[in-house]
N, C-alpha and C positions, 0 to 999 in steps of 0.2 A: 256272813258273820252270824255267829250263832248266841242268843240273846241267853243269856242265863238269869236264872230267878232264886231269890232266896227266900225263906220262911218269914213273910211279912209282908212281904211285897203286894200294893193293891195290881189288879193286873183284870183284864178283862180277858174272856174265852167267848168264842164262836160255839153256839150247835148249829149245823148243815141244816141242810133238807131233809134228813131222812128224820129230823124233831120237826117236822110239820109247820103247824103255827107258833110252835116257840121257837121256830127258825133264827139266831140274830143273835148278837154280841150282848151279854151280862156281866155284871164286875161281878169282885168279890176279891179275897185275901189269900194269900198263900198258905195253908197251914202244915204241910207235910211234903215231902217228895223222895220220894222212892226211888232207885236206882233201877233201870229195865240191863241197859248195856254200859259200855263203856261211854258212851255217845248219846243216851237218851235217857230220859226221868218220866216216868208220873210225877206233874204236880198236883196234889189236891186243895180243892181250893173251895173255902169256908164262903157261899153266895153271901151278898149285900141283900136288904131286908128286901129288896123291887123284885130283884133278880125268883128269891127263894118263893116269895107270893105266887110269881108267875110260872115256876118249875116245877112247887110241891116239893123243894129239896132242901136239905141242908149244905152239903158237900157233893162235889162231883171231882171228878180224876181227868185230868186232861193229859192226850200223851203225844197227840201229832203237835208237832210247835207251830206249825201254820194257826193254830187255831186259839194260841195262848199269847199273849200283847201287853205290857206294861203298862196302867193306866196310865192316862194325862192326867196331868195334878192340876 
């Protein structure tokens, strides 16, 4: 089952390994998502103030779904 997300949604993303020590799950909000195929999106998603201190980011695009997750409320 394939989890889908809508513009608003708080939602936590994974970076792997190959982001070193900022390795590890960050939240942050949905703000946009992009159509790739019929079957897959770019979500982008606006970091939480923790998240953006510790990346240097504002926004990042996340597109493997393994890596994007519905926050717990």
């Amino acid at each position: 089952m394939t989890l889908t997300f809508q513009i608003g949604d708080r939602v936590e993303f994974r970076l792997d390994t190959k982001f070193g020590e900022n390795e590890g799950w960050y939240s942050g909000t949905v703000i946009r998502i992009e159509p790739y195929s019929a079957h897959r999106r770019f979500y982008w998603v606006r970091l939480d103030d923790a998240a953006r201190a510790v990346l240097n980011l504002n926004e990042i695009s996340i597109f493997n779904p393994k890596n994007i997750r519905k926050a717990i409320q």
